[in-house]
Phi, psi and omega in degrees: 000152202260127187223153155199158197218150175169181170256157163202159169280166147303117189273355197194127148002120167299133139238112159317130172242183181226129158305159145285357136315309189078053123279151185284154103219183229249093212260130176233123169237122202275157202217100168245110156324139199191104174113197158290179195258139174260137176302336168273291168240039172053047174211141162319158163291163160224156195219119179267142200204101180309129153247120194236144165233135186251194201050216206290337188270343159310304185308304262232316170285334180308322185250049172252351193251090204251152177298155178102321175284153176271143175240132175252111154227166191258138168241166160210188194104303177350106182206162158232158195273089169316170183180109200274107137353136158299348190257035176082350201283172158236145169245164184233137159222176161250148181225145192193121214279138161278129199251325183207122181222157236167111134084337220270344191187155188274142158294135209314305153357283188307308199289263180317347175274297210306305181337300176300332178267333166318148157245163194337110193287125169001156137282156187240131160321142161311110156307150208265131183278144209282146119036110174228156351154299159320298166309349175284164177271156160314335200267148186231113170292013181252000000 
């Protein structure tokens, strides 16, 4: 069976469905940076890869996994998927079930709201200036 791990963004807002079963899941698309930076415009390939994650952790993670966030994830599974284009064309995509997901950073969004909800952070003593060489005493207590 086919695995891959990395880290990648979101590319888009998490939703939940439900199967007609009523199991839950969650369809994601993963953005994985990969190679070198092009020189012209200084950014990497990305290679997009549909993920769907199910059960009780799809419910519980669907309204933290908003675009933009970084994720360290386990996919399994892994294949690719035909597929017919709206103008008739054929297509490929890659796919893969999320097997471990994790994390990697708040999406810029989540980051500029908490800022705003924190409260105001302590004041700090005044730094002290640091220990020079001068300050010491003649005397060595040993």
């Amino acid at each position: 069976m086919a695995q891959l791990f990395g880290l990648a963004r979101l590319g888009r807002d998490a939703e939940v469905r439900h199967t007609p079963q009523g199991d839950a899941v969650c369809n994601l698309s993963l953005a994985f940076s990969y190679g070198k930076r092009d020189p012209n415009t200084k950014e990497r390939p990305t290679q997009w890869v549909d993920a769907s994650l199910w059960g009780q952790r799809a419910e519980s993670l669907a309204p933290y996994l908003l675009k933009g966030t970084l994720l360290s994830v386990t996919l399994d599974d892994i294949h690719i998927e035909e597929y017919q284009t709206r103008d008739g064309r054929a297509g490929s995509k890659i796919v893969g079930r999320v097997s471990s997901i994790e994390f990697a950073a708040r999406p810029p969004e989540q980051k500029q709201q908490q800022q705003r909800v924190d409260p105001p952070a302590r004041s700090e003593p005044p730094a002290r200036p640091a220990p020079s060489l001068a300050d010491m005493d003649d005397d060595i207590p040993f």
